[in-house]
C-alpha beads as a LAMMPS data file, in Angstrom:
LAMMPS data file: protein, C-alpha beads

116 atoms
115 bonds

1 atom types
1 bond types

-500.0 500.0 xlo xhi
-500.0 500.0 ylo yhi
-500.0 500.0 zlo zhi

Masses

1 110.0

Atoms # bond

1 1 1 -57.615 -229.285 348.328
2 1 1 -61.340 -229.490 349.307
3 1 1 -61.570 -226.473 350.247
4 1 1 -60.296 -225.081 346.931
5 1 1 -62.518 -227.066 345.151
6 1 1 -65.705 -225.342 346.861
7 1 1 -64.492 -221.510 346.806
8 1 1 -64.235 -222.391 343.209
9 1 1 -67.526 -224.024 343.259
10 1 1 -68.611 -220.834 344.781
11 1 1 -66.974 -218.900 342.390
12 1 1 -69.230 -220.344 339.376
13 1 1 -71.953 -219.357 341.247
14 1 1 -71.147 -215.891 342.295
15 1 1 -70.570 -215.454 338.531
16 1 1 -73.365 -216.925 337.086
17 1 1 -75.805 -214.674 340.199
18 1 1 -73.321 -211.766 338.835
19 1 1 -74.214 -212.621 335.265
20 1 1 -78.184 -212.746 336.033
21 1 1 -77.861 -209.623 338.205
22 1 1 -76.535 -207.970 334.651
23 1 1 -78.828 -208.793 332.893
24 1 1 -81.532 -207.717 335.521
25 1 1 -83.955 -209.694 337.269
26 1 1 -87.768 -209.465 335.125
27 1 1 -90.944 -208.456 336.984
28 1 1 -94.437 -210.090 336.537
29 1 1 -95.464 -208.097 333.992
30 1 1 -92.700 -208.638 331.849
31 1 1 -92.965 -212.550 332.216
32 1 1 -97.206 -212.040 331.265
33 1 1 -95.522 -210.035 328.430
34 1 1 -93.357 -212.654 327.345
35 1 1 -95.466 -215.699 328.112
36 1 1 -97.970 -214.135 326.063
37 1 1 -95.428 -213.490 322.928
38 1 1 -94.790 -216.862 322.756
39 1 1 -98.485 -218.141 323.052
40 1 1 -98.556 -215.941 320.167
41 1 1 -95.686 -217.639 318.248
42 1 1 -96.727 -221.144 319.089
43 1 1 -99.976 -220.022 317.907
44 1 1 -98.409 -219.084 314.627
45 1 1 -96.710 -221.915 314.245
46 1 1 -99.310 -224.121 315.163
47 1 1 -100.929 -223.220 312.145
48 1 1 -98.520 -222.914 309.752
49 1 1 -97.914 -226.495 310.666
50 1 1 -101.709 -227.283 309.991
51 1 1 -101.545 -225.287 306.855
52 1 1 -98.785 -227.266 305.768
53 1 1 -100.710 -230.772 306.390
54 1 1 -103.865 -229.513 304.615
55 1 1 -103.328 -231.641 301.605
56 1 1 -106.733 -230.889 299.587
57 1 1 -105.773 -227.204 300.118
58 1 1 -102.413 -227.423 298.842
59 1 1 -103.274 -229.775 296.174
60 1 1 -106.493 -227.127 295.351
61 1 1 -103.893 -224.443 295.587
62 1 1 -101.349 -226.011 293.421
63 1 1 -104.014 -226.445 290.648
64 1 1 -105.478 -222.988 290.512
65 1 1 -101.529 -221.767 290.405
66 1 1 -101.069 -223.884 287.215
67 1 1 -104.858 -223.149 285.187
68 1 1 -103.544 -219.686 285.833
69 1 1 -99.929 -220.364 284.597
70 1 1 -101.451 -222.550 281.540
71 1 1 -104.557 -219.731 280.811
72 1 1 -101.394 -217.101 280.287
73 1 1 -99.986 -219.340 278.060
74 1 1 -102.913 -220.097 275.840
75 1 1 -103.091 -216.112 275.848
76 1 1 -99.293 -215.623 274.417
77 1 1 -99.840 -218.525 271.794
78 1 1 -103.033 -217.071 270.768
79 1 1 -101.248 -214.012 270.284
80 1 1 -97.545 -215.387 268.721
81 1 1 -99.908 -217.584 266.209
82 1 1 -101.934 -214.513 265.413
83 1 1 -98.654 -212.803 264.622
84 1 1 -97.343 -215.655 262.797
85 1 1 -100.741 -215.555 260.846
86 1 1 -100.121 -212.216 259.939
87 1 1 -96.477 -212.308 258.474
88 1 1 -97.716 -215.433 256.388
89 1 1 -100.535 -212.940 255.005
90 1 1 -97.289 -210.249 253.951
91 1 1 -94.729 -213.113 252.605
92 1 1 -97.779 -214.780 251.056
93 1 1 -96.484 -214.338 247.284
94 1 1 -92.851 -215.350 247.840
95 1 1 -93.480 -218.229 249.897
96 1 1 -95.833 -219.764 246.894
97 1 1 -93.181 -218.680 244.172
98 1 1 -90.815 -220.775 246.281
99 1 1 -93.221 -223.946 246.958
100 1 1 -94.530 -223.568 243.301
101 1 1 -90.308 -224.081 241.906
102 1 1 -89.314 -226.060 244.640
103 1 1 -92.716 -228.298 242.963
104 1 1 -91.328 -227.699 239.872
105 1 1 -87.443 -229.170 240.440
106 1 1 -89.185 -232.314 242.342
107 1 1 -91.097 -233.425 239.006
108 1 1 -88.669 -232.712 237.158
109 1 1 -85.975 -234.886 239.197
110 1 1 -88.548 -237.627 239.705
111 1 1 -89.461 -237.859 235.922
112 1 1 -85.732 -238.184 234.873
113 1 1 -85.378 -241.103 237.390
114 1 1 -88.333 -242.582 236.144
115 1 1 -86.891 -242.768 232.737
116 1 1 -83.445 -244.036 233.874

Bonds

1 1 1 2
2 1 2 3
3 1 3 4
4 1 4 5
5 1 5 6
6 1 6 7
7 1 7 8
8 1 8 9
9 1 9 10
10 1 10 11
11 1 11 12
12 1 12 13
13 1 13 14
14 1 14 15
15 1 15 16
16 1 16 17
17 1 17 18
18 1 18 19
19 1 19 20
20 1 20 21
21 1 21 22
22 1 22 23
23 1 23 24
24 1 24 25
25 1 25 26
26 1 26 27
27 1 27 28
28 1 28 29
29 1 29 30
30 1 30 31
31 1 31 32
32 1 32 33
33 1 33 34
34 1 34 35
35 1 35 36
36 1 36 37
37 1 37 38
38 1 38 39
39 1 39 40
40 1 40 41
41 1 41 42
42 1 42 43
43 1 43 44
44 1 44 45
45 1 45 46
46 1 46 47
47 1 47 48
48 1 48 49
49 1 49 50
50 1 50 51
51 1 51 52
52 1 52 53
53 1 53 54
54 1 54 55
55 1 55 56
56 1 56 57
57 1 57 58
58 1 58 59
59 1 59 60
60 1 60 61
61 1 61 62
62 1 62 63
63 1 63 64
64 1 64 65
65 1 65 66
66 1 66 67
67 1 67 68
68 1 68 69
69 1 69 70
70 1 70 71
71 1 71 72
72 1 72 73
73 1 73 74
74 1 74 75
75 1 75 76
76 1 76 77
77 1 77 78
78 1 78 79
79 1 79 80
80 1 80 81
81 1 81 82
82 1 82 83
83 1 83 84
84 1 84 85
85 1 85 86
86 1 86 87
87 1 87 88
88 1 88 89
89 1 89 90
90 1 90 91
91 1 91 92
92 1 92 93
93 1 93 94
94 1 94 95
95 1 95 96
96 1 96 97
97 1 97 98
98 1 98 99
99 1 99 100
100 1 100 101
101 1 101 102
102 1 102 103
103 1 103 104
104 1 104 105
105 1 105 106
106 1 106 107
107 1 107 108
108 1 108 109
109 1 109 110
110 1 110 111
111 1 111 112
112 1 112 113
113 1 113 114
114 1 114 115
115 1 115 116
């Protein structure tokens, strides 16, 4: 029984030398290549991190995005008032026929309570 238990235990190790045999050993100048890759992606990250704990940047960032966001909205309701403006100017005479009766029904409903 022991000695089943190590040809199997030598088994998992033939396969796992098989396994790195596949997938080929790597020379120095791959490592170099990779070691430097990741110095490059730590790098990256490393300062995305910082980035991310810059509050005064953020915060500075944050409030140019919304002058911007609020200066494009002064823009469209300059422009949907000057519209407005300009549909008064065309319905001018109708809208003062209407408030001028509309006037005109309110006195007269007010002086017949006055008199009941």
């Amino acid at each position: 029984m022991t000695h089943d238990m190590r040809r199997a235990g030598s088994h998992v190790d033939a396969g796992a030398e098989a396994a790195a045999a596949g997938r080929g050993a790597k020379g120095p100048d791959e490592l170099r290549r990779e070691i430097e890759r990741t110095r490059h992606e730590l790098g990256d990250t490393v300062e995305e991190l910082a980035g991310k704990m810059d509050v005064k940047a953020r915060a500075r960032a944050r409030a140019d995005d919304l002058r911007d966001r609020a200066g494009a909205m002064t823009v469209q309701m300059r422009s949907s008032a000057a519209h407005a403006g300009e549909a008064g100017m065309r319905h001018r005479k109708p809208v003062m026929i209407v408030g001028a009766v509309i006037a005109v029904v309110a006195g007269a409903v007010m002086v017949r309570r006055h008199r009941c």
